[in-house]
C-alpha positions in Angstrom: -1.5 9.9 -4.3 1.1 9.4 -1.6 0.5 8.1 1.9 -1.3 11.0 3.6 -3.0 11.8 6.6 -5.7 11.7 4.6 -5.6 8.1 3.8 -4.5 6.7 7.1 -6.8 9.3 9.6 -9.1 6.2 10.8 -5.9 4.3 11.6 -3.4 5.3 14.0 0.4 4.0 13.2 3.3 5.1 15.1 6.3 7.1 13.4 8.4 3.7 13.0 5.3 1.8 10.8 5.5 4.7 8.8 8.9 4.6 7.1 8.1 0.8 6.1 4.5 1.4 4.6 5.8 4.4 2.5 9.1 2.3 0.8 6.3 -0.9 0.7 4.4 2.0 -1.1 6.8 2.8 -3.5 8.0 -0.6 -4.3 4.6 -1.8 -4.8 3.9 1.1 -7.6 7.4 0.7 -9.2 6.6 -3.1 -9.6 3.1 -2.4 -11.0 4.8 0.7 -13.1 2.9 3.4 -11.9 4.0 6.9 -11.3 0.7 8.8 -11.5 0.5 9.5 -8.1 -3.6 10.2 -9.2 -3.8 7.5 -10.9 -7.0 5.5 -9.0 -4.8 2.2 -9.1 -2.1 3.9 -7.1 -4.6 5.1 -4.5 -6.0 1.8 -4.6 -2.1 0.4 -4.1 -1.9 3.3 -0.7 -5.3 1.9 0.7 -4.2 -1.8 0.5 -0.7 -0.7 2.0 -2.7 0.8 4.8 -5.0 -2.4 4.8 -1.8 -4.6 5.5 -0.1 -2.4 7.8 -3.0 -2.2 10.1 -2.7 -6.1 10.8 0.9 -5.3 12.2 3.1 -5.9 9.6 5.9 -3.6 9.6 8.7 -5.5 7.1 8.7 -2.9 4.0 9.2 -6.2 1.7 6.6 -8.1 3.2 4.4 -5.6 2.7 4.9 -5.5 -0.6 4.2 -8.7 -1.6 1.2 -8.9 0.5 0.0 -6.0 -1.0 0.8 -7.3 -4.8 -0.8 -10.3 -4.1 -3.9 -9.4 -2.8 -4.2 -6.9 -5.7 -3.7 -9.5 -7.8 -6.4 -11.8 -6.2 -8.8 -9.0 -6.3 -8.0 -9.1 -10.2 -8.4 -12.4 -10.3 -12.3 -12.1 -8.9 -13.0 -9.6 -10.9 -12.1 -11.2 -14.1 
């Protein structure tokens, strides 16, 4: 599932946090090997993006890893 109006309609980012979170989006599902866009873990991966994005950070990279690790925290407590 890509990053969609859907996904981000409670949150309001302007056009330049945009380009970030969807390459943070796509590096995040490349390192976890995903390419069902469908896929529930990649619309878990979009949520989080949106998650850290909302707290300001607009570095594509950063991103990223914050969105990798937290995924793998939440893995982590589930286990």
């Amino acid at each position: 599932m890509p990053l969609t109006r859907n996904l981000v309609k409670k949150v309001v980012f302007d056009p330049e946090a945009i380009e970030p979170m969807v390459a943070a989006f796509k590096a995040a599902c490349q390192s976890l090997q995903l390419v069902d866009r469908d896929d529930l873990l990649t619309q878990i991966v979009a949520r989080k993006v949106i998650e850290v994005a909302g707290t300001g950070e607009r570095d594509p990279e950063r991103l990223r890893d914050l969105v990798l690790l937290a995924l793998k925290e939440s893995d982590r407590r589930i286990a």
